[in-house]
TORMI-936531 format. One line per field, with one value per residue (C-alpha): residue number from 1; residue in one letter; z, y, x. Coordinates in steps of 0.001 Angstrom, whole numbers, plus 500000, padded with zeros to 6 digits. Layout:
<nodes>
num <- NUM_...
residu <- a_...
w <- Z_...
v <- Y_...
u <- X_...
</nodes>
This chain:
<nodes>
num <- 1_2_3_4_5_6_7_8_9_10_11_12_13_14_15_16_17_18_19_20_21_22_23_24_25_26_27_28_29_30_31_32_33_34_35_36_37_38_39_40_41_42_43_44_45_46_47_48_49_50_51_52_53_54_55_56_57_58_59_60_61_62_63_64_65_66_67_68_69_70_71_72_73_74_75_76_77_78_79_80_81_82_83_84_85_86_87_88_89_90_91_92_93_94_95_96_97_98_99_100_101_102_103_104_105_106_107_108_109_110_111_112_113_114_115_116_117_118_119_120_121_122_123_124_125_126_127_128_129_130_131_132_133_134_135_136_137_138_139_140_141_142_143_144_145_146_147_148_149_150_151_152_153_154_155_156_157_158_159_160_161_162_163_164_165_166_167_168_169_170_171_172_173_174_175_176_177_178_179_180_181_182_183_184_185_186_187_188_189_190_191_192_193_194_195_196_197_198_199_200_201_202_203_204_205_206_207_208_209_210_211_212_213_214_215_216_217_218_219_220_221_222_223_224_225_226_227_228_229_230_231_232_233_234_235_236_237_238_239_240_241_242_243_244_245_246_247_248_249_250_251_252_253_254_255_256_257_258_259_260_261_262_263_264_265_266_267_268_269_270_271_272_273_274_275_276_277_278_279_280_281_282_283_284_285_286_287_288_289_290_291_292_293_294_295_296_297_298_299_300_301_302_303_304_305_306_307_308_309_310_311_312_313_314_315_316_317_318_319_320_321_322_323_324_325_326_327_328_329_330_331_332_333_334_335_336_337_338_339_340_341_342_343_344_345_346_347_348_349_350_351_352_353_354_355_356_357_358_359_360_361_362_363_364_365_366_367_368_369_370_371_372_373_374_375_376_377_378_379_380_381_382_383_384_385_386_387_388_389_390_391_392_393_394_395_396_397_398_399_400_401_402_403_404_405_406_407_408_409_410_411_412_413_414_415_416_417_418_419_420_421_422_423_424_425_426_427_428_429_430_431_432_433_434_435_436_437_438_439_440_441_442_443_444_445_446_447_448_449_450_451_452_453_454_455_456_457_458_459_460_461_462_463_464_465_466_467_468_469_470_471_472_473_474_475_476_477_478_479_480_481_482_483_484_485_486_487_488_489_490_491_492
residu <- x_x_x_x_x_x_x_x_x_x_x_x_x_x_x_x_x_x_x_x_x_x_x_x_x_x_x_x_x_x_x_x_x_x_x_x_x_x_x_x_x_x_x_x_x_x_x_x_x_x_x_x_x_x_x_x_x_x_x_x_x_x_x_x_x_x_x_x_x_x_x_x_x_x_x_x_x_x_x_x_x_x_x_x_x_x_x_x_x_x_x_x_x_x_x_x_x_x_x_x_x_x_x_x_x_x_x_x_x_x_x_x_x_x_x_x_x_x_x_x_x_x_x_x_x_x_x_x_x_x_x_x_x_x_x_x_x_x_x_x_x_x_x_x_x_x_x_x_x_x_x_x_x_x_x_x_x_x_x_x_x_x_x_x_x_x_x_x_x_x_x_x_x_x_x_x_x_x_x_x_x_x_x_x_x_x_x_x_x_x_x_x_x_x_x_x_x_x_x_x_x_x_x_x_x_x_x_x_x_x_x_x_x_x_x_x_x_x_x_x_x_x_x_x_x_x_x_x_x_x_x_x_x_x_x_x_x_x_x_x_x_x_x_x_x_x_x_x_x_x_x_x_x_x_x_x_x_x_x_x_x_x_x_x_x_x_x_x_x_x_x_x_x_x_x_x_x_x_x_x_x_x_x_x_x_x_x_x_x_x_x_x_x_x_x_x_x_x_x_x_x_x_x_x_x_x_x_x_x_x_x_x_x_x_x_x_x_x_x_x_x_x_x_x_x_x_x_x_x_x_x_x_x_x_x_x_x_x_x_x_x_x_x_x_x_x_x_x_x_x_x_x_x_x_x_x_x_x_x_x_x_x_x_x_x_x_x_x_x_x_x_x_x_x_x_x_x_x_x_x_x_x_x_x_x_x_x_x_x_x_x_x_x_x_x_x_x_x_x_x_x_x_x_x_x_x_x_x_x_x_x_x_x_x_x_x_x_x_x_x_x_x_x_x_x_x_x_x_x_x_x_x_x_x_x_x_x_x_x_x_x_x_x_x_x_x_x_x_x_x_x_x_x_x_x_x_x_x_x_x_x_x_x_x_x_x_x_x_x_x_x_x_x_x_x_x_x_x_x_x_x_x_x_x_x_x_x_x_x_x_x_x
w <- 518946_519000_516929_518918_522045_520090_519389_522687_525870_528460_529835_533171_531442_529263_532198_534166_530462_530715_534446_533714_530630_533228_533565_530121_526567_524772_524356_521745_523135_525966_523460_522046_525364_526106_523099_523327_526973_525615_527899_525248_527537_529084_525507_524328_526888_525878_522748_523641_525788_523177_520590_521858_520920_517875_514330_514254_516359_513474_514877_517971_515923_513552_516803_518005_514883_514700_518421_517493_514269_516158_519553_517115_515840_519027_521960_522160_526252_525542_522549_524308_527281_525170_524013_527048_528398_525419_526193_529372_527495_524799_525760_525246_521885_520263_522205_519462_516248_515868_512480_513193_516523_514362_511890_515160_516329_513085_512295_515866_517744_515783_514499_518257_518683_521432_523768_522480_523231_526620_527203_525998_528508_530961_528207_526901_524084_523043_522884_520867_518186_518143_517675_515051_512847_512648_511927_508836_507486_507091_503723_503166_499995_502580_505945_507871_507372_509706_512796_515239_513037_512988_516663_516646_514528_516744_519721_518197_516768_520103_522492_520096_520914_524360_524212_522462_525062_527733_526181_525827_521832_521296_518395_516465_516950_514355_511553_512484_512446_509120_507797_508515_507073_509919_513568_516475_518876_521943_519583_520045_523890_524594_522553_524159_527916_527152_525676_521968_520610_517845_516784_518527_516176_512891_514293_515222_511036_510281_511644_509671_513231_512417_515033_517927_516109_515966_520114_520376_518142_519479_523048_521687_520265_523715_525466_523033_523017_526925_526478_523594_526545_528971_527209_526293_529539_530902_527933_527070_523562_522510_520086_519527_515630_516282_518266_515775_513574_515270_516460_512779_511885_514860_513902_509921_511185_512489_509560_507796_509521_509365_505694_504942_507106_505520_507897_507083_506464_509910_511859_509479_510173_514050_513402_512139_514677_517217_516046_515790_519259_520429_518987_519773_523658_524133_522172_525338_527743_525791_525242_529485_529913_527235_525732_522321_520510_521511_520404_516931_516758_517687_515327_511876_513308_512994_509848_508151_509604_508005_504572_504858_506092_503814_501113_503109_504998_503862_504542_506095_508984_509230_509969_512104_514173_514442_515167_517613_519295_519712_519721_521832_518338_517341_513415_512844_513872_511338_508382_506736_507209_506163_502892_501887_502387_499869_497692_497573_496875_494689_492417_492453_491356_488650_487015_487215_485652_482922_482426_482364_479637_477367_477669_476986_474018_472910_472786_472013_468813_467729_468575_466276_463903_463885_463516_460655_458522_459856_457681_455089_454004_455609_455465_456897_452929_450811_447821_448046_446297_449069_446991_445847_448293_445571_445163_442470_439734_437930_434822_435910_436382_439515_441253_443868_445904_448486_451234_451260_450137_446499_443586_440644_438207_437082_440993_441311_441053_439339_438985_435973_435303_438823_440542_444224_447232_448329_451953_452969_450740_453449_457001_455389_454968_452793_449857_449230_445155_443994_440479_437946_437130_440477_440467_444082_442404_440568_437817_436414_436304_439190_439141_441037_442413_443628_445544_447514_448800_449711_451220_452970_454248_457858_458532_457924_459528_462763_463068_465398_467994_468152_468625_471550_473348_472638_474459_477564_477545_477412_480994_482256_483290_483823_482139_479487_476601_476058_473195_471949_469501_467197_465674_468616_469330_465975_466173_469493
v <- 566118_563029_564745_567678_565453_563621_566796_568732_566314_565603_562169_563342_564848_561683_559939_561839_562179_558534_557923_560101_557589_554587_554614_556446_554990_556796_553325_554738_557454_555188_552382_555553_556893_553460_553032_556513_554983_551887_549737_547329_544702_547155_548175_544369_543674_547030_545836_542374_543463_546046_543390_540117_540352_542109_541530_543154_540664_541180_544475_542823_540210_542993_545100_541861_541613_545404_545455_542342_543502_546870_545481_542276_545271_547279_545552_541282_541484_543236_541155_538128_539708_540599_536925_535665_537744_536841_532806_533817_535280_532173_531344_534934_535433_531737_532684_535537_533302_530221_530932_533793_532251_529323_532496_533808_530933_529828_532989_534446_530975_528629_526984_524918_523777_521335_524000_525888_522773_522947_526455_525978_523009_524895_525198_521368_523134_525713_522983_520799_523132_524438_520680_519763_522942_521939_518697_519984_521420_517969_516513_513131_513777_515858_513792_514293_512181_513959_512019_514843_516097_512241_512655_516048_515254_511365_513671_515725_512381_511387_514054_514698_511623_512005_515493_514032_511212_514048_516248_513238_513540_510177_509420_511985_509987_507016_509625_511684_508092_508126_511255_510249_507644_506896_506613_506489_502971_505255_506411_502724_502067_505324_503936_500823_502798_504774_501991_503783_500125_501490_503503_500595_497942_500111_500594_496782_496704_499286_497041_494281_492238_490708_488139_490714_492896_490342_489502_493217_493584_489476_491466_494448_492371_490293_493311_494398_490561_491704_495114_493353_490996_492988_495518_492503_491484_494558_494867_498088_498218_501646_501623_498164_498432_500602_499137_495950_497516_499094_494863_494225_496524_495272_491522_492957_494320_490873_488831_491223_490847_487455_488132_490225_488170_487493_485186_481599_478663_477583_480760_481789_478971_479662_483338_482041_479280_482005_484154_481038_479979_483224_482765_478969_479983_482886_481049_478283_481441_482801_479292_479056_482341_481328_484907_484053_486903_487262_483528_484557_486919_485014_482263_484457_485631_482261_481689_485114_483605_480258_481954_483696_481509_478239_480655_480420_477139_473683_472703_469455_471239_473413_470043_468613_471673_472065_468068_467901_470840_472047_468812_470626_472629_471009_469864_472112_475428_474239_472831_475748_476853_473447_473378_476981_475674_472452_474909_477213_473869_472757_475821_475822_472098_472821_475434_473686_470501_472783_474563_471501_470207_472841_472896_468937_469516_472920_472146_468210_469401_471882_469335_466753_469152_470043_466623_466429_469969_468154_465152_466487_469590_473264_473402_476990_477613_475444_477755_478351_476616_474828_475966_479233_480403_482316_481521_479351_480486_479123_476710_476736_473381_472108_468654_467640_464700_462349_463167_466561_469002_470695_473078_474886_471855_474088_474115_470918_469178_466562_463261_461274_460436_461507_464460_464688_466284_468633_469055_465881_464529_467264_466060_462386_460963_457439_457280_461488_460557_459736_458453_459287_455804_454679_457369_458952_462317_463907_466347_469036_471823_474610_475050_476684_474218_473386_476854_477034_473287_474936_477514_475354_472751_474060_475257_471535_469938_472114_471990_468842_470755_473595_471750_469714_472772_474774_471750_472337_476049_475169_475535_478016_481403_484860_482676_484583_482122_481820_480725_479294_481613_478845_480850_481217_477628_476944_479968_478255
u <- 505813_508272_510654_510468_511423_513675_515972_515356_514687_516963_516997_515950_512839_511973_511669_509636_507392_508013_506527_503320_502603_502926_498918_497855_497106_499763_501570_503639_504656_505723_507891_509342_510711_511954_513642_515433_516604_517557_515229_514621_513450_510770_509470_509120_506693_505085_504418_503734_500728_499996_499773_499102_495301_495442_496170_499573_501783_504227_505131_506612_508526_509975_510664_512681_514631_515671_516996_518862_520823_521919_522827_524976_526421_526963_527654_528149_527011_524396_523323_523349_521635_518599_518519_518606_515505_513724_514406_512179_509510_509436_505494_504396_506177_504904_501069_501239_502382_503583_504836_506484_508452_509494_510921_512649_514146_515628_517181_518432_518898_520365_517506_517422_513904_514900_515594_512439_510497_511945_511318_507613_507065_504951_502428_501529_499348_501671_504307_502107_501524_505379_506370_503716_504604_508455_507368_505638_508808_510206_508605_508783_511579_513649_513848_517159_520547_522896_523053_522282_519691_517877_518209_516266_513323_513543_513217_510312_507884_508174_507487_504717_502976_503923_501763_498869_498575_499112_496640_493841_494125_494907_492773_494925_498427_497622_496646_499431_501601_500831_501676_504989_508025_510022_509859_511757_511469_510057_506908_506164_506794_504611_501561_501820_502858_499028_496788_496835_497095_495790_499259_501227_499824_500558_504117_504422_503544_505926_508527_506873_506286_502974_503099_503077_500647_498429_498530_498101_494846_493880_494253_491786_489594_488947_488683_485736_484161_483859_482446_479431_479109_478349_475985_473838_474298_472801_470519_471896_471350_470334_473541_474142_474592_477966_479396_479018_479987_483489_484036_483888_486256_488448_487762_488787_491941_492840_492032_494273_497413_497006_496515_499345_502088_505696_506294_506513_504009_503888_504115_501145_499206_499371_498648_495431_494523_495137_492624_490352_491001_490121_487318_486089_487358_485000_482413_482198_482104_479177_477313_477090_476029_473525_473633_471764_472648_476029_477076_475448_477823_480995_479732_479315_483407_484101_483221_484566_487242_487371_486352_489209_491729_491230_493428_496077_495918_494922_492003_492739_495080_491963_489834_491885_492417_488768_487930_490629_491102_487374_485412_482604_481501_478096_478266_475410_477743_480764_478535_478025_481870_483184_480058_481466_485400_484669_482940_485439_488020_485583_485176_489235_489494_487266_488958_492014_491174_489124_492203_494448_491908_491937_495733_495651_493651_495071_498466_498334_496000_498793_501612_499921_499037_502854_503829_501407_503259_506550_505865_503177_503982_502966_499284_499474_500723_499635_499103_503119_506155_507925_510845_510831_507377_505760_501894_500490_498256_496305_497367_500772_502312_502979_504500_502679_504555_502926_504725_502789_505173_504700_506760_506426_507291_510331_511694_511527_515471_515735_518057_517993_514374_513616_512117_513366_511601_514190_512902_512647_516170_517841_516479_517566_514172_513555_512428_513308_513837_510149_509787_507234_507368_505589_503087_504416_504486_501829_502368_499156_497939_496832_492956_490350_489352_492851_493497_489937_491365_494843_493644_490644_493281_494570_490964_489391_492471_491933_487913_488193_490262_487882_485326_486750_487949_484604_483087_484817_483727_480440_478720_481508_480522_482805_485641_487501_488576_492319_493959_497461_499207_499885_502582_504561_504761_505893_508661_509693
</nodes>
């Protein structure tokens, strides 16, 4: 029938055809007739309320891309006519699919999404979801580095965070922080503009600015000291246990910027006594009201506190901070603090003087050992010819001087009627020509008796070193035992 009408209908009769359809379901029949009449405009929103809650929205989208190439083709007014009416319909074309707009705008508008943004304005959750699937397209191993593109995806972190706080979503902007590797300076001014401290204090650490993160979680964690006031206070304590438990995470999150600050000693040490003060000053709130339960729980802060903070600062600034600066704390609050602090010091001490021991003892035992090889001969080889270092056997005849060192009797050189210790003649030691006539060298044979003893020597000469060091591991617990390499303090 369309073909038919195609070949044979006048325009006057396709659109009188086309007025009698105006109020039928012959929909296309009716997108045909406007097509043939070139009302492109009318036969878009034909389709778009045809389509809009079906499962074929692609058919509008491949509709919009035909008209497009031929009227590029055709006609440049008319071309950017159509373009123009479709800007006005921008809502009703991303309603239908996101994905597919995003396709649209790429390819037939230059890829702008910051006039798409502002085109999808009067729709905060159409915007949303526009802005948040661009984002996606940006992987973290592609981010831009053209300066108006940095501007663009700048432009699109923040209004996104500006949307979330609009839409009430804020608990979504701090995972959605994260998913990301750089942000503008605005992201932070709007989280801090709508209370998502949250956001603002992982941005403050982005910028590595601990000291202002901390005030800002400090800050949070005063404002929930108040709200664990109050319930008891009220005795509303249906769901006490979480909301301890979200304080401790809030009271965690302190500790750990104080943990994890770059900034130096000093400024650290204030970070910490800030968080104390906090602390000690809401403790003498609490202690008036005489809330019982509530000062229990300010006083086990305190002291995940101090167990945290004696790593980081002495503990005699820790004293003194507490002895002057909060002399109203009873003894009986900070014993167990201060007994786990001089523990902790204690335990410390006491692996470093056990460690300074065994290095005493380990490496003065090998240094006197080495003086002892230096001057007596190498007891790590004492079945081996100083001179030519091939083993003894048995029977064979060998010279064994009193300094310590020893040869095949046929290595040995010899001057006149004298044998001579070649090792120590060349580092210039007395006495380096021993005689046979003053018994200072001793000529026999090898036996078995003699190789068990060479090979026994550096074990016997050692034994009183082991058993001084295994001494001081006796009484330690979860200590590995370390050792010297003997070998590479000889080498070195």
């Amino acid at each position: 029938m369309i073909e038919y009408q195609k070949n044979s209908l006048t325009i006057e009769e396709k659109k009188e055809i086309l007025q009698s359809t105006e109020k039928t379901s012959f929909v296309l029949v009716k997108i045909y007739l406007l097509n043939s009449l070139k009302e492109y405009l009318k036969s878009l929103d034909t389709y778009i309320i045809q389509y809009k809650y079906s499962d074929k929205v692609e058919k509008v989208y491949t509709f919009i891309d035909k008209i497009l190439k031929e009227l590029k083709n055709e006609n440049s007014e008319k071309y950017h006519n159509f373009k123009d009416e479709i800007h006005t319909r921008f809502i009703l074309l991303a309603r239908l699919s996101i994905n597919k707009f995003i396709e649209l705008i790429n390819k037939w508008f230059e890829n702008n999404h910051i006039f798409s943004i502002e085109k999808l304005n009067e729709d905060k959750k159409i915007e949303l979801k526009y802005i948040e699937k661009v984002l996606d397209t940006y992987k973290e191993n592609n981010l831009p580095t053209d300066e108006e593109e940095i501007l663009i995806y700048s432009l699109l972190l923040s209004t996104h965070i500006e949307l979330l706080c609009e839409l009430n979503r804020k608990n979504e902007i701090l995972p959605n922080l994260k998913k990301r590797a750089s942000y503008p300076d605005q992201c932070l001014d709007i989280c801090l503009e709508n209370k998502v401290y949250d956001a603002a204090i992982y941005l403050y650490l982005h910028q590595d600015n601990t000291k202002d993160a901390l005030n800002l979680s400090n800050q949070v964690l005063k404002e929930d000291y108040d709200n664990l006031t109050l319930l008891y206070q009220e005795n509303k304590l249906s769901n006490i246990d979480s909301y301890i438990e979200n304080h401790n995470l809030l009271l965690d999150r302190s500790i750990y910027i104080c943990e994890n600050s770059n900034d130096d000693e000093k400024e650290i040490k204030e970070m910490w006594f800030n968080l104390v003060k906090l602390c000690y000053d809401y403790r003498k709130t609490i202690k008036e009201q005489k809330l019982n339960e509530m000062l229990k729980i300010i006083i086990n802060d305190i002291q995940k506190i101090f167990e945290k903070m004696y790593s980081y600062v002495g503990i005699k600034s820790i004293l003194e901070y507490v002895t002057i600066n909060n002399k109203e704390v009873e003894f009986k609050e900070f014993k167990p603090i201060l007994i786990q602090m001089l523990y902790g010091y204690t335990n410390l001490y006491k692996i470093f003087e056990i460690v300074r021991k065994l290095i005493n003892v380990r490496v003065g035992g090998e240094l006197k050992l080495y003086n002892e090889i230096s001057s007596q001969g190498n007891f790590y080889s004492m079945n081996v010819c100083d001179q030519c270092n091939e083993n003894f056997q048995k029977n064979e005849i060998l010279s064994l001087f009193k300094c310590g060192h020893k040869y095949h009797l046929i290595c040995c050189v010899k001057q006149n009627d004298n044998l001579i210790c070649t090792i120590c003649r060349n580092e210039e030691i007395e006495a380096s020509i021993t005689s046979l006539k003053n018994n200072n060298v001793t000529i026999r044979k090898v036996s078995d008796g003699d190789i068990k003893k060479f090979n026994n020597k550096f074990e016997n000469n050692n034994k009183d070193t082991n058993n001084k060091e295994n001494n001081y591991f006796s009484g330690l617990k979860n200590i590995d035992k370390y050792y010297f390499d003997s070998d590479s303090i000889f080498n070195n």
